[in-house]
C-alpha positions in Angstrom: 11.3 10.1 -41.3 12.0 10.8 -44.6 12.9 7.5 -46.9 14.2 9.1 -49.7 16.8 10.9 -47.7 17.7 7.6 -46.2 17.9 6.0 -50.1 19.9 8.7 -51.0 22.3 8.3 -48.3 22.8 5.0 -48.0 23.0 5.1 -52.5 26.0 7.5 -52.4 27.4 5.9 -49.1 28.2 2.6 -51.6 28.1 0.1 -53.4 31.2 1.4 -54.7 32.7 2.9 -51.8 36.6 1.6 -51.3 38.5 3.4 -48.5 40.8 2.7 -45.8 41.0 -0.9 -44.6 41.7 -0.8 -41.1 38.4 -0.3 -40.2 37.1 -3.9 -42.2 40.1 -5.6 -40.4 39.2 -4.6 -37.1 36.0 -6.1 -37.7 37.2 -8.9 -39.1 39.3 -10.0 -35.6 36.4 -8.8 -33.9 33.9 -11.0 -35.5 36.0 -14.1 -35.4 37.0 -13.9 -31.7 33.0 -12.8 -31.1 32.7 -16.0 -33.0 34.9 -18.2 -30.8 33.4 -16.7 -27.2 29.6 -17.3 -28.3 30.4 -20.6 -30.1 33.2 -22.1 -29.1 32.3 -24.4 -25.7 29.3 -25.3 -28.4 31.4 -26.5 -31.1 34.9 -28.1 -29.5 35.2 -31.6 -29.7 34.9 -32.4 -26.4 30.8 -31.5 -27.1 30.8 -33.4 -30.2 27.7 -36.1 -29.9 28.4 -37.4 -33.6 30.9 -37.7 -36.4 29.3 -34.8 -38.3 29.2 -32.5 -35.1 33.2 -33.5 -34.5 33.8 -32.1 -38.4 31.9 -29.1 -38.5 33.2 -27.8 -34.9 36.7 -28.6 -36.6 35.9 -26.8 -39.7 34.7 -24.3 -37.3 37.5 -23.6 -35.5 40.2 -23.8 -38.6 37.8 -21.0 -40.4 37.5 -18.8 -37.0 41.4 -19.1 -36.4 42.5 -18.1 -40.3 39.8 -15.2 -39.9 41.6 -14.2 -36.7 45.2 -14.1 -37.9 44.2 -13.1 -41.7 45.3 -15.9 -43.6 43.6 -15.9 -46.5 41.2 -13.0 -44.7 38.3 -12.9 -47.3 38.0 -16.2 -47.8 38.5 -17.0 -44.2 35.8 -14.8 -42.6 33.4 -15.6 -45.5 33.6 -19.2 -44.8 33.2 -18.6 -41.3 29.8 -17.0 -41.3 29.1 -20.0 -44.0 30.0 -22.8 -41.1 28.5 -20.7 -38.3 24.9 -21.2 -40.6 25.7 -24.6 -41.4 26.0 -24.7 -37.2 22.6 -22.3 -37.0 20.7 -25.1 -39.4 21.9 -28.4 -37.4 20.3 -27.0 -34.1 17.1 -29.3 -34.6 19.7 -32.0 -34.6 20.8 -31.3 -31.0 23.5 -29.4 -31.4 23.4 -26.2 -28.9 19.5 -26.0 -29.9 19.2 -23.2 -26.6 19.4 -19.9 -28.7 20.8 -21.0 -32.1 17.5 -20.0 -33.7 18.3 -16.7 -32.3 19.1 -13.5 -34.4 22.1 -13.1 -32.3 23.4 -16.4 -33.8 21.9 -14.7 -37.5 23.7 -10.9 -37.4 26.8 -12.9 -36.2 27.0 -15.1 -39.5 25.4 -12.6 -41.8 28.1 -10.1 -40.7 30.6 -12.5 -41.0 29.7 -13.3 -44.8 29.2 -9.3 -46.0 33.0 -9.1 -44.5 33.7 -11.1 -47.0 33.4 -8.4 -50.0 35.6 -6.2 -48.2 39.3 -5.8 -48.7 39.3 -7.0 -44.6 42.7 -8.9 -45.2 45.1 -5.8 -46.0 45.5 -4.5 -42.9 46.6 -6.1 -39.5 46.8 -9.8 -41.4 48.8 -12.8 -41.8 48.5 -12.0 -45.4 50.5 -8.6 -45.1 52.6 -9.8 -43.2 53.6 -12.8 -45.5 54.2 -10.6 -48.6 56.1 -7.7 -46.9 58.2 -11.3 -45.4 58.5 -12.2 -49.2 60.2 -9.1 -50.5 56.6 -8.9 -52.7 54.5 -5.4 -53.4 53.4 -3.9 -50.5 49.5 -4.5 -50.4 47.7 -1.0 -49.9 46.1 -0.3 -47.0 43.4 0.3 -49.4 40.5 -1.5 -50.8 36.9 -2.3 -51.5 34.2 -1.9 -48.4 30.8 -2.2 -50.1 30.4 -4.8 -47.5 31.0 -2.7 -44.9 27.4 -1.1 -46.0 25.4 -4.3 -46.5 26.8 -4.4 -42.5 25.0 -1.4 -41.8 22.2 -2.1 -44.2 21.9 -5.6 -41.8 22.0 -3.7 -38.5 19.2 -1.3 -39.6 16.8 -4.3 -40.9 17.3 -6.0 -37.5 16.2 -2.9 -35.4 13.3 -2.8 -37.5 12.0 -6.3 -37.7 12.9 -6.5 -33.7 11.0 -3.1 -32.8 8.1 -4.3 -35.3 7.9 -7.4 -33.3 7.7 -5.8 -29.9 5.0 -3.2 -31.4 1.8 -5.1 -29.7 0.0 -4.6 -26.1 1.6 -7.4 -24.6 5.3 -5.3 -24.8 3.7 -1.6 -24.6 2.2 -2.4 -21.9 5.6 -4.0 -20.0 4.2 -7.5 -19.1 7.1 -9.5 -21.7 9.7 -7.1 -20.0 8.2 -8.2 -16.7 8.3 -11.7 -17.8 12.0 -11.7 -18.8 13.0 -9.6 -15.2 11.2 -12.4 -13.5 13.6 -15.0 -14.9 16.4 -12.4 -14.5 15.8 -10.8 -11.0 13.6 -13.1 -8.9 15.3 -13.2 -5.3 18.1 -10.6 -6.7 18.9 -7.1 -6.1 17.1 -5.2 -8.6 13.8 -7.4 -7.8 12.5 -3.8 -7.3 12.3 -3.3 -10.7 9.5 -5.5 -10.9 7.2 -3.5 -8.5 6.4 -0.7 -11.1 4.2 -1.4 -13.9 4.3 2.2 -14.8 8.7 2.0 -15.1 7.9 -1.0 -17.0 5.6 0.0 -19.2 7.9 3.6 -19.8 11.0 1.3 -20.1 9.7 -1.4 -22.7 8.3 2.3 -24.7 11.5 3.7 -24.9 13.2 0.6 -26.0 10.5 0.3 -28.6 11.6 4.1 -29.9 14.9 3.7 -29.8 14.8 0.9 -32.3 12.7 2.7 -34.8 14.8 5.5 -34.9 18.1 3.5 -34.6 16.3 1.8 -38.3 16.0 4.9 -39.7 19.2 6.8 -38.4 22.4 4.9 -38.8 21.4 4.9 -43.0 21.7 8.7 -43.1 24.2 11.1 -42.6 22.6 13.6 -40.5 21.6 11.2 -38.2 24.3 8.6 -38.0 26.6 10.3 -35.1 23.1 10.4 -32.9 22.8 7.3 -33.6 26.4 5.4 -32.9 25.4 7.3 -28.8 22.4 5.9 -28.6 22.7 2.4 -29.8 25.9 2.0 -27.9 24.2 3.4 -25.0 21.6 0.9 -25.1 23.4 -1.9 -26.0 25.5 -1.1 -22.9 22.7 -1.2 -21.0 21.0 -4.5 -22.2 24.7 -6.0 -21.4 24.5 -5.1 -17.5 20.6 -5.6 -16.9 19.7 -8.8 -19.2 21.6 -12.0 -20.0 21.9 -11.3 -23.4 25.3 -13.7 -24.1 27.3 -11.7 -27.0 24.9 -10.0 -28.5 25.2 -6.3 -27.2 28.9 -7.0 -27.5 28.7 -8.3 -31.3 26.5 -5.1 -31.8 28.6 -2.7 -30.5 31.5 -4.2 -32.1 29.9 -3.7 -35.5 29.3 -0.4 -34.6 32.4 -0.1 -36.4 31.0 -0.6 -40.0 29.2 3.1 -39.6 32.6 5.3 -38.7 34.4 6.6 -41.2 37.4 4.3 -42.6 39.6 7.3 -42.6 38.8 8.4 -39.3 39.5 5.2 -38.2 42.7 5.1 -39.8 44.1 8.2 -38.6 43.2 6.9 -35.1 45.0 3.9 -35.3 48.1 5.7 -37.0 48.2 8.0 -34.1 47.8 5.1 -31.7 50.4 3.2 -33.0 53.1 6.2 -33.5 56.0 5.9 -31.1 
């Protein structure tokens, strides 16, 4: 692996890149309705145990909602990921503490936030729609995306940290994968999975490569396309064999942040032509 190809890629992939915005928008009503399923039951008022709890799940929802339709899109989504980190810090208070100190919970917000320095709100938006309604200037389906990188830049620091945190004996050698298929499969179906330490052992490895590389290859051109297979592919795959809530889908959706905005746009265009 070669980190100065990766510098150099990831240098002239921003921080001044501006592009099409359709991309940032889908990601934007992806990441507030990812926001909704994962937090939602969590917040509403109905779970509210305290006056403080009842206000922030409000806040919650209002932010979540605007980010959704587009009103006020920046500001909206950026506020969002703010809340669902206000959300993250009250878990010692009671407040859904089962997986809040999660980095599913962190990409989520962090995401969320980096939308927020994209131009996210000039395509499919409340706000478009509002000033074509007016009889104002058309906004251009064109803007800034630098924070469509620090996305990508985010996605690549979480394979790392979560592959260097599985590089010990305990994972090489499958027994934490065998722990978490215990919980998963005891009594089930694919209980057979647990009879192999060898499949195991080869299974937690692979995992273990396809993270470092995943790190590496989604910052660099040559690799990126190899990449966006392989870390759907396994993202797919930790969604039908582990109870992962939302985070292989919140992963895959931001999957989004390394195609090209124009290719993106061109899709759409075709999509939507009559």
């Amino acid at each position: 692996m070669n980190a100065g190809v990766m510098l150099r890629d990831f240098v002239a992939w921003g921080p001044d890149a501006a592009g099409p915005t359709r991309s940032v928008a889908l990601l934007r009503i992806g990441l507030a309705t990812m926001a909704i399923i994962r937090f939602g039951a969590e917040v509403a008022p109905f779970s509210a145990e305290t006056f403080n709890e009842l206000l922030l799940g409000l806040v919650f929802f209002t932010f979540a909602i605007a980010a959704l339709l587009g009103v006020r899109a920046r500001a909206s989504i950026g506020l969002l990921g703010i809340t669902i980190f206000l959300l993250y810090g009250m878990r010692q208070a009671g407040l859904g503490t089962a997986g809040w100190d999660h980095h599913h919970v962190y990409i989520l917000g962090i995401s969320c936030i980096f939308l927020m320095f994209t131009d996210c709100g000039r395509s499919y938006s409340y706000d478009r729609w509002a000033a074509i309604e007016s009889g104002n200037q058309v906004l251009p389906e064109h803007g800034i995306l630098w924070g469509q990188r620090l996305i990508a830049l985010q996605m690549s620091a979480l394979y790392f940290w979560t592959a260097v945190d599985k590089t010990d004996q305990a994972f090489l050698s499958g027994q934490r994968l065998e722990q978490i298929f215990v919980w998963s499969y005891s009594g089930r179906t694919l209980e057979i999975l647990l009879v192999s330490p060898m499949l195991l052992s080869l299974m937690s490895c692979a995992v273990l490569v396809v993270e470092y590389f995943l790190a590496y290859a989604i910052l660099t051109r040559r690799h990126r396309a190899t990449a966006f297979f392989i870390g759907l592919s396994m993202h797919a795959t930790f969604y039908l064999l582990l109870p992962v809530s939302t985070y292989s889908a919140t992963m895959m959706l931001l999957y989004l942040a390394l195609i090209d905005p124009q290719t993106v746009q061109k899709f759409t265009k075709r999509m939507q032509e009559p």
